[in-house]
C-alpha positions in Angstrom: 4.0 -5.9 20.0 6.8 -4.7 18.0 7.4 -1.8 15.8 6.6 -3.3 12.5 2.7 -4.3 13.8 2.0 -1.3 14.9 3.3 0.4 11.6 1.1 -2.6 9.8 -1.4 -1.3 11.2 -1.3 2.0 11.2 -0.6 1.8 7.0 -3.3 -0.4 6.5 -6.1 1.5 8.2 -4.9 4.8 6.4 -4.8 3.0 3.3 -8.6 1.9 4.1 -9.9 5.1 4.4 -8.2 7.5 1.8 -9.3 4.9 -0.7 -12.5 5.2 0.6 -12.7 1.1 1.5 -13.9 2.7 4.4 -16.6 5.1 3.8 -16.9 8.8 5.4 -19.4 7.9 8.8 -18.6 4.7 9.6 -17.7 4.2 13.1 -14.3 2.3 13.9 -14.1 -0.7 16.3 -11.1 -1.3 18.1 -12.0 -5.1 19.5 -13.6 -5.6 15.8 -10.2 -4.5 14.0 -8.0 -6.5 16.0 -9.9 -9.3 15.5 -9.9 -8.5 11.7 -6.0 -8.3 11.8 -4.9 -10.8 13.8 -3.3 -7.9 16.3 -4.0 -7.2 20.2 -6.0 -4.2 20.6 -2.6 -1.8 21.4 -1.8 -1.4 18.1 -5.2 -0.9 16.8 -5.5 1.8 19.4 -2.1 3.6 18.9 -2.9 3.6 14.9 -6.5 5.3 15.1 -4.9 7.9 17.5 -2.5 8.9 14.8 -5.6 8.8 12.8 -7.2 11.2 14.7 -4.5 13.6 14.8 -4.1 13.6 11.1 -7.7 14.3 10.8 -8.8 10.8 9.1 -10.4 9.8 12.3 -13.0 11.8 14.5 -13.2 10.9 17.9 -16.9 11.3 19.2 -18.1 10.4 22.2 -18.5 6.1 22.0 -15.7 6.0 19.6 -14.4 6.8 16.3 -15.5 7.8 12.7 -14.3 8.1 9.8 -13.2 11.3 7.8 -14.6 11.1 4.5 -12.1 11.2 1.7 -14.0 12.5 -1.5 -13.6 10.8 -5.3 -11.5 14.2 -6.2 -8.6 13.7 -3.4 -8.5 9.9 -4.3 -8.0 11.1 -7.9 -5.1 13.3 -6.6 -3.4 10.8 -4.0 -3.5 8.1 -7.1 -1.5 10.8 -9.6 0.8 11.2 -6.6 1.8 7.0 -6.4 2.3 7.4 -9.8 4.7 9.7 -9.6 6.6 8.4 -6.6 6.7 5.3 -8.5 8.0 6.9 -11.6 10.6 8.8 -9.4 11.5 5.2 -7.7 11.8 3.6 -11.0 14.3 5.6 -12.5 16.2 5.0 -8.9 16.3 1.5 -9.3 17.5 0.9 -12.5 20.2 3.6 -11.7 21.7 1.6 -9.1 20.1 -1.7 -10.3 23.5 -3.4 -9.7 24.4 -2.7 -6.2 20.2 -3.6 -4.8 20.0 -5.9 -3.2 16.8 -8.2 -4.7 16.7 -11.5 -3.1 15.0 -9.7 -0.2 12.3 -8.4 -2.1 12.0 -11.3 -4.2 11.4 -13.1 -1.0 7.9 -11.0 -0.2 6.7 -12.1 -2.8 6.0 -15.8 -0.2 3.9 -13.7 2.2 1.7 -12.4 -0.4 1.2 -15.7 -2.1 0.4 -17.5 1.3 -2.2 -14.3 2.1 -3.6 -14.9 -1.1 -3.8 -18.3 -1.1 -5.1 -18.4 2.4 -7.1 -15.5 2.5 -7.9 -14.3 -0.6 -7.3 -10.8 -2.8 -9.8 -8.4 -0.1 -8.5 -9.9 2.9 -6.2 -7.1 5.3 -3.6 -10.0 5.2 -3.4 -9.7 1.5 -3.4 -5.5 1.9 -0.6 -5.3 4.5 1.4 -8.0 2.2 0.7 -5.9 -0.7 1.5 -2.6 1.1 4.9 -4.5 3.0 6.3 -5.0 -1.1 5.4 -2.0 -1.7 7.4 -0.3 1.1 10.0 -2.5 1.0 10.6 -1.1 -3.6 10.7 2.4 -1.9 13.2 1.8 0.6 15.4 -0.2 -1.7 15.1 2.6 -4.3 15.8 5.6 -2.1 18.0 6.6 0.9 16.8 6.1 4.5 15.7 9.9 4.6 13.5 10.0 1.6 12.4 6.3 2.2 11.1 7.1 5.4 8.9 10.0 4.3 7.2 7.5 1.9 6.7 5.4 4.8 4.0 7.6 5.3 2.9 7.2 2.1 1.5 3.7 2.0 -2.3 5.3 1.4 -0.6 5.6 -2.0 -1.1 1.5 -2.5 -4.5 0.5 -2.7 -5.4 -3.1 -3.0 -7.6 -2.3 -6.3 -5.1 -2.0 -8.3 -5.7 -3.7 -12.0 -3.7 -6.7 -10.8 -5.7 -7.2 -7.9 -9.0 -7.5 -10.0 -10.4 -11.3 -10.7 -8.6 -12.7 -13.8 -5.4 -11.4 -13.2 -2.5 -13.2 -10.9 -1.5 -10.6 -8.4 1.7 -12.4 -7.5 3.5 -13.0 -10.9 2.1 -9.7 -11.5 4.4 -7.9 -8.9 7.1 -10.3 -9.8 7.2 -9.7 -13.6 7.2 -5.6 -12.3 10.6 -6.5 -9.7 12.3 -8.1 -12.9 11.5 -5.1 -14.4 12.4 -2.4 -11.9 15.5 -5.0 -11.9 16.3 -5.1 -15.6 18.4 -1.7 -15.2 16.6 -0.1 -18.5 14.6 2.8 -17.3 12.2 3.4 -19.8 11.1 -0.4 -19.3 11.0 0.2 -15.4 9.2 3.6 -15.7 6.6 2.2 -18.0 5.8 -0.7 -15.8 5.2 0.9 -12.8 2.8 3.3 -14.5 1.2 0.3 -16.1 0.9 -1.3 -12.7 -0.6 1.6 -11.0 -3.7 1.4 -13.6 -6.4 1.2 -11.3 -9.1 -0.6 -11.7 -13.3 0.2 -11.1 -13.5 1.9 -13.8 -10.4 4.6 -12.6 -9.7 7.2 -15.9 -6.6 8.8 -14.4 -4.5 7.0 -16.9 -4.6 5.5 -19.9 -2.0 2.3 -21.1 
């Protein structure tokens, strides 16, 4: 197990539940998860105590629920990634020059072969999704900052308008990297906001 499965992990299941794709009551499985993820039963274990101690996760006595996270703080968390993003954005294209882009580029393979072989709902697809994700912030910011966002990762939901059916998810986040790439940052600032459009009917933002 290294450090990057458990941190998979651990991003993914957060992500779950302040989106609400895990609902408030519903009782966490470890061996079920694992098998879900692909991941021995450690990780699984370490994330949902993490869980618990960020009060996401209730222990009770034959396992673990789930904290319910109500539409209002989803609403709230969602005009947050939009502003991180924004923030990021303008980063970028300040220092557009000296990223380095092949690297991120190159996640967009994982999150075509998850899509491909697993489809858009699939926790492969999430933790690809969540990975590019990461890996913008950490380009865009210095170690410091980039690892507080680390934390962040609830702030990229799967349901993004991208993700819905009739879209392409992966020339989708590869139109937004030429973007954050292009080094104009009205052009990166708008995409990112125009990316972060949620779908299911989300009102937070308009094009």
């Amino acid at each position: 197990m290294t450090t990057t499965t458990r941190e998979r992990v651990y991003r993914f299941l957060r992500q779950q539940i302040t989106t609400g794709e895990y609902a408030g009551g519903i009782r966490l499985v470890e061996e079920q998860i694992a098998e879900e993820l692909g991941v021995s039963r450690t990780p699984v274990r370490e994330a949902l105590q993490r869980l618990t101690s960020e009060g996401l996760v209730q222990r009770i006595r034959r396992g673990q629920l789930v904290v319910s996270v109500d539409a209002e703080a989803r609403a709230e968390l969602h005009l947050l990634r939009v502003a991180f993003d924004e923030v990021a954005a303008r980063s970028l294209t300040a220092k557009a020059a000296r990223v380095d882009w092949a690297p991120l580029y190159a996640l967009l393979d994982p999150l075509e072969a998850a899509l491909r072989k697993h489809g858009i709902s699939s926790p492969q697809f999430s933790m690809a999704h969540l990975d590019l994700h990461m890996a913008i912030n950490r380009a865009a910011f210095s170690e410091t900052t980039s690892s507080f966002l680390q934390r962040q990762a609830f702030l990229y939901p799967t349901d993004d308008y991208v993700q819905q059916p009739g879209h392409e998810p992966v020339s989708q986040h590869r139109t937004l990297l030429d973007d954050l790439a292009s080094g104009d940052p009205e052009r990166a600032v708008t995409a990112v906001r125009v990316h972060a459009l949620r779908g299911h009917g989300n009102t937070t933002l308009t094009e």
